[in-house]
N, C-alpha and C positions, 0 to 999 in steps of 0.2 A: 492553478492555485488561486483560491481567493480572498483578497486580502481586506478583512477586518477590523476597523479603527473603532476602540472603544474611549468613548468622550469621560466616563466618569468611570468609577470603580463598579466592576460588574462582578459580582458573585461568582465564585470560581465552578459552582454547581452548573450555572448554564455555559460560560465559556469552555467545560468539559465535555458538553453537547458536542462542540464542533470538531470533527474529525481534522486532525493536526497535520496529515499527510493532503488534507487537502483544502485549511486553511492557514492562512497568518495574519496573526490577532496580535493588537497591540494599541501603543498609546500613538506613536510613531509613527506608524504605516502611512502610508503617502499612498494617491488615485485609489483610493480603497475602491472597494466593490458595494461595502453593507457598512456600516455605522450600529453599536449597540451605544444607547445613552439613558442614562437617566431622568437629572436636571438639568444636564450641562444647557445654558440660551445657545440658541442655532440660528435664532432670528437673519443674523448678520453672519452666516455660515458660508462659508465660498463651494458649490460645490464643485469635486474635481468631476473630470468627465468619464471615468469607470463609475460613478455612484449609481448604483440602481434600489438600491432600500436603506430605511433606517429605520428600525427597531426600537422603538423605548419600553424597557423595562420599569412597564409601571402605566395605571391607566391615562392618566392626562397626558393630555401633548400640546400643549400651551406655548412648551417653549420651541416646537419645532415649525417651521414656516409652511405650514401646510398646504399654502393654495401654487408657492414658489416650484414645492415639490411634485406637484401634481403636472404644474406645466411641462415642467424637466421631466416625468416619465419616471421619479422615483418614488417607488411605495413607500409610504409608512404605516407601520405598525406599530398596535398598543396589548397589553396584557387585560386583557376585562377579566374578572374575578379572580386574578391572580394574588391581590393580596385584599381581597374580601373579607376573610375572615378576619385579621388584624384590623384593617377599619370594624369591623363589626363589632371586638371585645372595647376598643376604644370607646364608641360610641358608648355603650353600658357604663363604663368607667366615667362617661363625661354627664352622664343622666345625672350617676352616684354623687358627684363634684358637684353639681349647678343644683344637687336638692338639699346634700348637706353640705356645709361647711369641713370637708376633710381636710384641706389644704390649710384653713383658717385656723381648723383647731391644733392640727399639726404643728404647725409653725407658735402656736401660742405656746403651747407645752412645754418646744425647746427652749423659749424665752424665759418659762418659768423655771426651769431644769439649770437655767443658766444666769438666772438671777439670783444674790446671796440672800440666805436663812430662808429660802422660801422653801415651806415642805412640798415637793412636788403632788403629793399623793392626795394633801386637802386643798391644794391650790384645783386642781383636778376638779374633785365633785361640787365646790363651788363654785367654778367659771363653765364649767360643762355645758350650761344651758345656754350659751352665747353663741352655738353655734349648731343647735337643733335646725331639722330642717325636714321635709316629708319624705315619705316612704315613694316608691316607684310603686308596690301593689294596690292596683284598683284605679290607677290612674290612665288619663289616655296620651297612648304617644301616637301623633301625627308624623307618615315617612312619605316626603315629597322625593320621588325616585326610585322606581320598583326593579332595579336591575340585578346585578350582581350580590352587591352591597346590601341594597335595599331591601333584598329580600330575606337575606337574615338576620337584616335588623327584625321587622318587622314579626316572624317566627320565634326567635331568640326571645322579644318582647312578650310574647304569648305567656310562653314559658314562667316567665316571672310576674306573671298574675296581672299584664296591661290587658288592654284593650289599645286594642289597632286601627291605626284609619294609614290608607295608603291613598297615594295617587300619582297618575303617571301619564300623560296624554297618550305615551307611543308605549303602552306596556304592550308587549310581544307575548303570543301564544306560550314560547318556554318559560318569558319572566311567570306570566300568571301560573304558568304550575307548579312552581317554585313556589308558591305561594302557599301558608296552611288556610283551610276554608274559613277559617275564623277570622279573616284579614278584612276588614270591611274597605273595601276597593269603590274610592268615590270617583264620579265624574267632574266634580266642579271641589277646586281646591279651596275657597271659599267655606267647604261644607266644611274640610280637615282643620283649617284655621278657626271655626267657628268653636269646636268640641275637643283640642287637643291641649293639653295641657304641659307636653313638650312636644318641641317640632323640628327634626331632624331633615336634613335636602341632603340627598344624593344624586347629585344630575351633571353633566358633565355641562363645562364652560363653553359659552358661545355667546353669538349675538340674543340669541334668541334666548336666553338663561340669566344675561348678565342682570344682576340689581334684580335678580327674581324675588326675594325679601325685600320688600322696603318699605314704606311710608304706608301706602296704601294698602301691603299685607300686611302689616303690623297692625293697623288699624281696624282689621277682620277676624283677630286674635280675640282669644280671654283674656283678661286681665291677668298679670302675673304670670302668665308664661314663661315658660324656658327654650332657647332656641340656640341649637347647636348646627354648627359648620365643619365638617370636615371634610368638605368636600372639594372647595374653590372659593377662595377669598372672594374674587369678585361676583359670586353668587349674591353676597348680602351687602346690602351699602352699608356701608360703615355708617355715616351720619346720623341717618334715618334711626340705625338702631342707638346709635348715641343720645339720640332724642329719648328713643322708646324706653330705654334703662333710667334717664335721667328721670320719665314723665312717671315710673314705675308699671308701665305698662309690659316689660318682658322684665321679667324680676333676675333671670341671669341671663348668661350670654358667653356658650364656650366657641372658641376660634382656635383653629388649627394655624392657620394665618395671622399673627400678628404684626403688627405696623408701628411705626411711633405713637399714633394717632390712638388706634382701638386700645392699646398693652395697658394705658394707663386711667384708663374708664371707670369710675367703681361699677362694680357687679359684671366686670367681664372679666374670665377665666382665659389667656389664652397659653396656649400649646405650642411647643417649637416644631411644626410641623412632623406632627408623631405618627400618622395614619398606617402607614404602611412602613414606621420602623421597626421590624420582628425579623429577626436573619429568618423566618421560616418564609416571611412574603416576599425577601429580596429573595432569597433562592427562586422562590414560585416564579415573580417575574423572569427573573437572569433563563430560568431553562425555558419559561413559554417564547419570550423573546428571543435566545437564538437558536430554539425549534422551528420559529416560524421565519426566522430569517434565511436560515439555512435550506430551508422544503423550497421557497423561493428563488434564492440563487441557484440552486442544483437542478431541481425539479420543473419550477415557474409557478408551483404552484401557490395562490393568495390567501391567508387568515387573518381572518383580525385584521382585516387595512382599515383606515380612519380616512384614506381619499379613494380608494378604486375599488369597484367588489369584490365581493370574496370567489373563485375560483379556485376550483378543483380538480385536476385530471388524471386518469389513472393513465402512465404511459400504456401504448398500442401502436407503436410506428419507432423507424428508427433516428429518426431526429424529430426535432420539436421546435413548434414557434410561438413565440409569446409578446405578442404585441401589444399594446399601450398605444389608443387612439382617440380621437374625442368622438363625443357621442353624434352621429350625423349621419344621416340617410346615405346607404348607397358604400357603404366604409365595406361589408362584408362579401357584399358582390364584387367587389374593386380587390380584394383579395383575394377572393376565390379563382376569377376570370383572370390574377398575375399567375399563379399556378398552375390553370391550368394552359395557360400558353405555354408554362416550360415544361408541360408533361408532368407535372407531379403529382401525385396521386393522395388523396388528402384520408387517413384511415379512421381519427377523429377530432371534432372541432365543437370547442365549446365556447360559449360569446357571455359577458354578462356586461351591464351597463350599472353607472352610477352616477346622475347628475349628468354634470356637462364631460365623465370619462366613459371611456369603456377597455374592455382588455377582452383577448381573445386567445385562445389556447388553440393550436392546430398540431395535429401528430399526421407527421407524414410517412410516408414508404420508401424515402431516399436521403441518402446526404445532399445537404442541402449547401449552395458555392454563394460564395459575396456576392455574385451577380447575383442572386435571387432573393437574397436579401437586402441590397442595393436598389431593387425595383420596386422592392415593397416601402425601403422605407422613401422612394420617391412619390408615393401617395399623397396626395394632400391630407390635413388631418392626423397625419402619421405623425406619432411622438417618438415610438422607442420602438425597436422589432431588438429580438433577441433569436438567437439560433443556439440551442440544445441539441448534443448529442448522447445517445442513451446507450 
């Protein structure tokens, strides 16, 4: 039985995924096996010593300690374009917002609606123009991020009479065919900030991401730009662009992440973190999530990890080894050469690396006894061995 701790409320759609005779799921569960979470912070997470994966339902993983995990030999896994689409309608939604006035004039309306003797209906066509604002066709949207997301922003955008500028340093072979051919795909982001007239990031948080808007890209903009984040707060400095609204040089500014700080800015719109609020994306994630955490546990097999590669194996033998090593010369020989001292017979073995990990998948021709998984995980370099039986 393997047992299941879920951190946040997971959609009943993917906790349905997991076969009930051969897990238990709960808020409760103690030495769990797998972890499905949301937002829940993990930063300061104790783990128990059953953990082997954690799953977030949902693309970032911010709040999970990713490099603590990797030492420890526990995967984690994220949903990439599970809730794509929803960021995607958003993004549109947040264009429509940052060119006109819908909120401003919304909220005037009920003022007038609720003010005495005012006739609503000429209050109407004589304040109407207070909150004009441009149209999205014919304009250019710049999408710093050609992945999941990015990619239908960017096609979506077509659609509605833009003009596209993309960029992406690591756009991959499938992102780009995701792509409609009309997507003008720059090399130097510079050129996107030069010609766009809004500018949307979707890129996931890191060192190398962080404060990726700022001072310096602002200053590489048109005049009067609109620049939207729904991506990761700490994608855009706050300051910088506090500056750029004050100097009039980004005319709006919608955020998904609001703070004390940004919330009360003129000309910034922000969002109670809405991107992936649609019960159809939290479904999406809940079931890619413990799809993959389950193929994992039962199987060994890896998708979607955000520390160790992706591995796949179709079983061919009657048990199985699933090891967790770091990446270092001589790791595959040193496993091969423990097997074959005890006679076992290896019928297939697959290896991938990632950074400073590596994982390895072996399908043998016997039951396999503690002592031989005991000798393996006396290897140096060894993090985790696991033994499967099929």
């Amino acid at each position: 039985m393997y047992r299941i701790k879920t951190l946040n409320k997971i959609s009943s759609a993917g906790l349905d995924q997991l076969d009930k005779s051969r897990f238990q799921i709960g808020t409760e569960v103690e030495n769990e096996d797998g972890i499905l979470v949301r937002s829940a912070p993990m930063q300061d997470y104790s783990f128990p010593p059953a953990l082997r994966a954690i799953a977030r339902a949902g693309a970032g993983t911010n709040n999970i300690p990713i490099d603590r995990c990797s030492e420890n030999g526990i995967v984690v896994f994220n949903t990439p374009g599970a809730n794509a689409n929803a960021v995607k309608e958003l993004v549109i939604a947040a264009m429509l917002i940052a060119s006109r006035d819908i909120l401003g004039g919304a909220d005037w309306v009920q003022e007038q609606a609720h003010t005495p003797k005012v006739d609503v209906a000429a209050a109407v066509e004589k304040g109407k123009s207070a909150f004009v604002g441009p149209e999205l066709y014919r304009k250019t949207l710049g999408v710093i991020g050609l992945g999941a997301i990015g990619a239908l922003v960017c096609n979506i955008a077509l659609d509605l009479g833009m003009d596209v500028y993309g960029y992406d340093p690591f756009l991959s072979v499938d992102a780009a065919l995701r792509l409609d051919r009309h997507v003008h795909v720059v090399k130097d982001v510079n050129e996107l900030y030069r010609v766009s007239d809004y500018i949307t990031i979707h890129v996931p948080y890191n060192n190398n991401t962080k404060d990726f808007i700022n001072a310096e890209a602002i200053s590489k903009m048109k005049g009067q730009v609109r620049v939207l984040n729904l991506a990761r707060g700490g994608l855009v400095n706050d300051e910088d662009m506090i500056a750029a609204l004050e100097s009039g040089r980004v005319a709006k500014y919608v955020t998904d992440f609001p703070d004390e700080r940004i919330t009360t800015v003129k000309n910034v719109i922000a969002l109670p973190h809405l991107g992936a609020s649609t019960p159809e994306s939290e479904e999406n994630c809940a079931v890619m999530a413990a799809r993959q955490l389950q193929d994992y546990l039962v199987n060994g097999n890896i998708t979607n990890s955000v520390n160790l590669p992706n591995v796949s194996q179709e079983w061919s033998g009657i048990a199985r080894l699933c090891l967790i090593h770091k990446n270092v010369p001589a790791m595959l020989t040193q496993i091969m050469s423990t097997l074959s001292d005890d006679r076992i017979n290896v019928e297939n073995m697959t290896n991938k690396s990632r950074k400073d990990y590596a994982y390895t998948i072996v399908d043998v021709n016997t039951r396999l006894t503690d002592e031989v998984a005991d000798e393996l995980r006396a290897i140096p370099n060894m993090i985790r061995v696991r033994v499967l039986n099929h």
